[in-house]
C-alpha positions as CSV (number, residue, x, y, z in Angstrom):
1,X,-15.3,12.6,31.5
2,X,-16.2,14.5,28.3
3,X,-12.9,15.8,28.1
4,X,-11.4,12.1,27.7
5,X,-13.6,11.2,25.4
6,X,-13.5,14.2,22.9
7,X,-9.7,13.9,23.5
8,X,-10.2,10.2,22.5
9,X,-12.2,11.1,19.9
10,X,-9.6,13.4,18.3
11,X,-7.0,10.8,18.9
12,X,-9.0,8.4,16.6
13,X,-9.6,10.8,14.3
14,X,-6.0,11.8,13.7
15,X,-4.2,8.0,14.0
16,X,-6.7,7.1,10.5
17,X,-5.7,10.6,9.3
18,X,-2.3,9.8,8.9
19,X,-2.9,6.1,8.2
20,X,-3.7,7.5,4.9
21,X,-0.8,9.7,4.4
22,X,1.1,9.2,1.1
23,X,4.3,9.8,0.5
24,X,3.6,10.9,-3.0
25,X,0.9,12.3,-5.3
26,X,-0.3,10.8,-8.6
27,X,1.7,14.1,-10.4
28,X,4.6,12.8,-8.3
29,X,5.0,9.4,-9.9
30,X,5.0,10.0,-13.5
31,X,8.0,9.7,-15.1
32,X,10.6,6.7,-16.1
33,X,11.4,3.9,-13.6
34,X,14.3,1.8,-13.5
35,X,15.0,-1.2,-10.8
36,X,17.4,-0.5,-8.4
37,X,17.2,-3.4,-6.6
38,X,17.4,-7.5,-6.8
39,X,13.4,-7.9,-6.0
40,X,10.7,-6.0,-8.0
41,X,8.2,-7.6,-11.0
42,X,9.1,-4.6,-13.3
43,X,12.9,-3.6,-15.0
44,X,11.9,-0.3,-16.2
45,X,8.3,1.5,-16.4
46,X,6.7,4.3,-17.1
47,X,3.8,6.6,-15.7
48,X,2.3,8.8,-17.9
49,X,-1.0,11.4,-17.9
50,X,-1.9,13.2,-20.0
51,X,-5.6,14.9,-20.8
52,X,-6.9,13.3,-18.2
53,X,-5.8,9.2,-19.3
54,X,-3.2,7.7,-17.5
55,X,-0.8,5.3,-19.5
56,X,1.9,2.8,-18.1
57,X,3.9,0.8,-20.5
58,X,6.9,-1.1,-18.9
59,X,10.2,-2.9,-20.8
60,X,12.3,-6.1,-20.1
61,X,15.9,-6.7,-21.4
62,X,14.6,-3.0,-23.8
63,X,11.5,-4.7,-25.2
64,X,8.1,-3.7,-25.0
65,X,6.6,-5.9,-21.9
66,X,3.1,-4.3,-21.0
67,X,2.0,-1.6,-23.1
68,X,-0.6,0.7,-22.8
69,X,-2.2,-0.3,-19.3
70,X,-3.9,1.9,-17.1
71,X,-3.0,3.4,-13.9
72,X,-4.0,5.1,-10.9
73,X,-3.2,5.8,-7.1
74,X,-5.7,5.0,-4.6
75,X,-5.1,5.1,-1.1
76,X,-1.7,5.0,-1.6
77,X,-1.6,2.1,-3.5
78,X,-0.1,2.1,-7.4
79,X,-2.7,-0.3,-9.1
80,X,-1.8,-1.5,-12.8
81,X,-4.3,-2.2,-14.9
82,X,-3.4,-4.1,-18.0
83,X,-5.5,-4.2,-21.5
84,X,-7.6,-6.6,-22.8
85,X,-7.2,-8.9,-19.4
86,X,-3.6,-10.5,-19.9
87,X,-2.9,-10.3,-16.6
88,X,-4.9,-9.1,-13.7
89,X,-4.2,-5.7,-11.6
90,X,-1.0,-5.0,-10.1
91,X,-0.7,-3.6,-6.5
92,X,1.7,-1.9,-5.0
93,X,1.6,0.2,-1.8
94,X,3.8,3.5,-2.1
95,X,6.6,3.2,0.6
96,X,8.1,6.3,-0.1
97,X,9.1,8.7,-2.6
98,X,12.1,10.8,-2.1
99,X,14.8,12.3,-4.0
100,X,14.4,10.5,-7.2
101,X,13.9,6.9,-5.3
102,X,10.4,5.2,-5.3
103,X,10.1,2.1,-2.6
104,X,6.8,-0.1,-3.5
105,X,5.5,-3.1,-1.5
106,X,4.1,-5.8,-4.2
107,X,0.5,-6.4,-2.3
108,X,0.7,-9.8,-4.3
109,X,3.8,-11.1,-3.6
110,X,4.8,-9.1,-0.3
111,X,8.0,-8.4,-2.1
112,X,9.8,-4.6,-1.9
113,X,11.4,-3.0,-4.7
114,X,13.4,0.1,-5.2
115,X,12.8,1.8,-8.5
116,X,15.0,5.2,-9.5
117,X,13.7,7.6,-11.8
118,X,15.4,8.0,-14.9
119,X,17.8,10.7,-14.9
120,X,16.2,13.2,-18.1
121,X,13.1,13.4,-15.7
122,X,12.6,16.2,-13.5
């Protein structure tokens, strides 16, 4: 009986483990953005950090549209903070992150983008 339930026990343990598994680091996501697909709230973006700040600044049609928000990743979730309350936080869960394609689920809007990165990035 104490086999099962240690065995259960470790089961538990690593099922919320990997719940919390991202695809990506916050190193990982900086860089340029552009929208690869028909859904997503943002044409282009970008993710920067640097001396400990992180700065994302995002363009429609190639004019400024958000500039100089704050950003972070927690719990695999992207959450845009804009200045001086113009609009509340964006959330987006990180789908995946591989070979220059980010997927995101808007938390808000339950809508999934594709976002590429830009092709001078490494």
């Amino acid at each position: 009986m104490r086999k099962i339930v240690a065995f259960l026990a470790l089961l538990a343990a690593s099922g919320s483990a990997q719940s919390t598994d991202c695809p990506t680091t916050e190193l990982g996501l900086v860089g340029t953005w552009s929208r690869a697909s028909d859904s997503g709230f943002f044409e282009e973006f970008s993710l920067e950090s640097a001396a400990g700040s992180r700065t994302f600044n995002s363009w429609l049609g190639q004019r400024p549209e958000i500039s100089d928000a704050t950003w972070s990743l927690k719990g695999c979730q992207l959450v845009v903070t804009p200045q001086h309350g113009q609009f509340g936080p964006f959330r987006f869960k990180v789908i995946g992150l591989k070979h220059g394609k980010l997927r995101l689920y808007d938390v808000l809007d339950h809508i999934e983008s594709i976002y590429l990165r830009s092709s001078n990035e490494p």
